[in-house]
C-alpha positions in Angstrom: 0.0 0.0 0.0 1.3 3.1 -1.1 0.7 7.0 -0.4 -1.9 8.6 -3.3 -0.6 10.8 -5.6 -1.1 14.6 -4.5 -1.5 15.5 -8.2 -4.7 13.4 -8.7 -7.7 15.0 -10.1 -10.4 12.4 -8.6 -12.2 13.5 -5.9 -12.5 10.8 -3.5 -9.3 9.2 -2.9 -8.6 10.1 1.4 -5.2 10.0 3.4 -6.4 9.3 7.1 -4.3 10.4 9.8 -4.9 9.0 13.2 -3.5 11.9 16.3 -3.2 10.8 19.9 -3.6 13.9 23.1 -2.2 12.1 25.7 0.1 15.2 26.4 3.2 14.1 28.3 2.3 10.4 28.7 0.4 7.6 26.5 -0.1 5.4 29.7 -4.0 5.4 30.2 -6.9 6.5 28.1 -6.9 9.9 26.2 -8.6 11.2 23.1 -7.6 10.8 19.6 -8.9 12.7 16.4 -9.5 10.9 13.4 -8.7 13.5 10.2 -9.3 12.0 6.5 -8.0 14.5 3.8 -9.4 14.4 0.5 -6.6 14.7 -2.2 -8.1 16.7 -5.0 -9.9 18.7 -3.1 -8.9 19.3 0.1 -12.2 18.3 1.8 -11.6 17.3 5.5 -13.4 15.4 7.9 -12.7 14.9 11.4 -13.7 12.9 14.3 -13.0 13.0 18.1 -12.3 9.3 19.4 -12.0 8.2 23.1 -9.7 5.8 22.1 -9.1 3.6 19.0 -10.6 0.0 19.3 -12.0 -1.4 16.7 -15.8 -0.4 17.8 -14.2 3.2 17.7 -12.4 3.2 14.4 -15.8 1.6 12.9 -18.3 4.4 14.5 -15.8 7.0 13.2 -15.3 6.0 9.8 -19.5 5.5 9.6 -20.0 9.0 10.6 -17.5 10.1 7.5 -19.0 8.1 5.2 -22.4 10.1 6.2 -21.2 13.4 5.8 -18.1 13.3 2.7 -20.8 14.2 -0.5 -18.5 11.8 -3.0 -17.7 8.3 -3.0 -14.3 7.6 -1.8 -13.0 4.9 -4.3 -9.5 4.7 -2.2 -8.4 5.1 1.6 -4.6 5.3 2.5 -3.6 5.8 5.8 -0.8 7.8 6.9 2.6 6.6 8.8 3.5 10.3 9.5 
């Protein structure tokens, strides 16, 4: 899997970044923030996790999918 070209036309094609606030330590729960970045356009959608489980992750990337007005034909995530 392999970052998307940040010349591409298509709208639809998302980098996700996941960003812990834990501030000075990771022990213990803290928030998260889901942000997906559309490409072409720029379009941005973000989403405040307490924590990132599975059940999380899922919940978040529904509510995306409910609110981005394109189809997303391609997901990358980030290793930034």
């Amino acid at each position: 899997m392999g970052r998307i070209d940040w010349e591409t036309k298509e709208a639809g094609h998302f980098e996700v970044y996941l960003v812990h606030h834990s501030g000075p330590s990771a022990a213990g729960e803290y928030l998260h923030a889901l942000q997906l970045v559309d490409v072409a356009t720029g379009w941005s959608e973000r989403v405040a996790l307490k924590g990132c489980g599975q059940q999380a992750m899922e919940a978040a990337f529904e509510h995306v999918l409910t609110h981005v007005p394109f189809a997303l034909p391609s997901v990358t995530f980030s290793d930034e």
